[in-house]
C-alpha positions as CSV (number, residue, x, y, z in Angstrom):
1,X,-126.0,69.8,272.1
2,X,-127.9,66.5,273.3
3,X,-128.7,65.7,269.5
4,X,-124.5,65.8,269.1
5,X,-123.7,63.5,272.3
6,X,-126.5,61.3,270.7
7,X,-125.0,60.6,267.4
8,X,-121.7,60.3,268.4
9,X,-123.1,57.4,271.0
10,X,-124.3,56.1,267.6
11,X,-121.1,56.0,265.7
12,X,-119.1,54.3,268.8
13,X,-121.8,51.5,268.9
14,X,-121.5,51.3,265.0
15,X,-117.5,51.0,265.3
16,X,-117.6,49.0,268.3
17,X,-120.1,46.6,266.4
18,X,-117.4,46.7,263.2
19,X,-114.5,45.7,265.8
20,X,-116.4,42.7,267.2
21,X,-117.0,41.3,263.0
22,X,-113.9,41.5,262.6
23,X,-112.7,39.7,265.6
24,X,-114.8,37.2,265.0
25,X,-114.0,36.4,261.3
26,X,-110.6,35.8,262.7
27,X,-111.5,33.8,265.3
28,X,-113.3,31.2,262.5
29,X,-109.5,31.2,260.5
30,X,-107.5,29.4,263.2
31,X,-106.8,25.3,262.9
32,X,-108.4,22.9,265.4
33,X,-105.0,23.6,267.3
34,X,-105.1,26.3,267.3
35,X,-108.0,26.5,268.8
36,X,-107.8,23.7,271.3
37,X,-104.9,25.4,272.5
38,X,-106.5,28.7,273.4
39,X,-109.4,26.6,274.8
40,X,-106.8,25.1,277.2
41,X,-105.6,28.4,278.2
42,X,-108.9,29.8,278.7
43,X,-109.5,26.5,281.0
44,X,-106.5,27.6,282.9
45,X,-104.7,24.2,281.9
46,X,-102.3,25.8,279.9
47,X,-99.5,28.5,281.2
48,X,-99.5,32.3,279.7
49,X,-95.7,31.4,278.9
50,X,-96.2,28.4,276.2
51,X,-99.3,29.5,274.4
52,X,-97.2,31.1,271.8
53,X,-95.4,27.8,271.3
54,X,-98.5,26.0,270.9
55,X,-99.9,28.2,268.9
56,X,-96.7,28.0,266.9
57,X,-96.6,24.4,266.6
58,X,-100.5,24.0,266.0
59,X,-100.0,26.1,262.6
60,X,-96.9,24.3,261.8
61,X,-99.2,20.8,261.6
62,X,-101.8,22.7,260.2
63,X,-99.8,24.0,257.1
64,X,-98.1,20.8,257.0
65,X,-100.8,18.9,256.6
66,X,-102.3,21.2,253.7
67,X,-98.8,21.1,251.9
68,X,-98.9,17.3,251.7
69,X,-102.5,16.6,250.8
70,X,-102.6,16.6,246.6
């Protein structure tokens, strides 16, 4: 029975390892603000209540900007 409890330890460290890759890889896909406005949330300079805005309005530049470059 300790052998059982063992591996499944294992595979909950192998999905909880998965989880955090794919977090990450996401975290490397958002625009600079994007990611300037989380950093000013993190910071505490930026309400709970317009983070969605500003993350709204940092992808709207972002895919602006890519529509208008040739």
């Amino acid at each position: 029975m300790g052998a059982l409890v063992q591996g499944e330890e294992r595979s909950a460290g192998r999905r909880k390892r998965l989880a955090v890759g794919k977090a990450s890889a996401t975290a490397r896909t958002l625009c600079q603000g994007e990611q300037r406005a989380l950093a000013s949330f993190i910071a505490g300079r930026l309400p709970a209540g317009q983070l969605h805005g500003e993350l709204c309005r940092a992808r709207e530049l972002a895919l602006a900007k890519a529509a208008a470059q040739p």
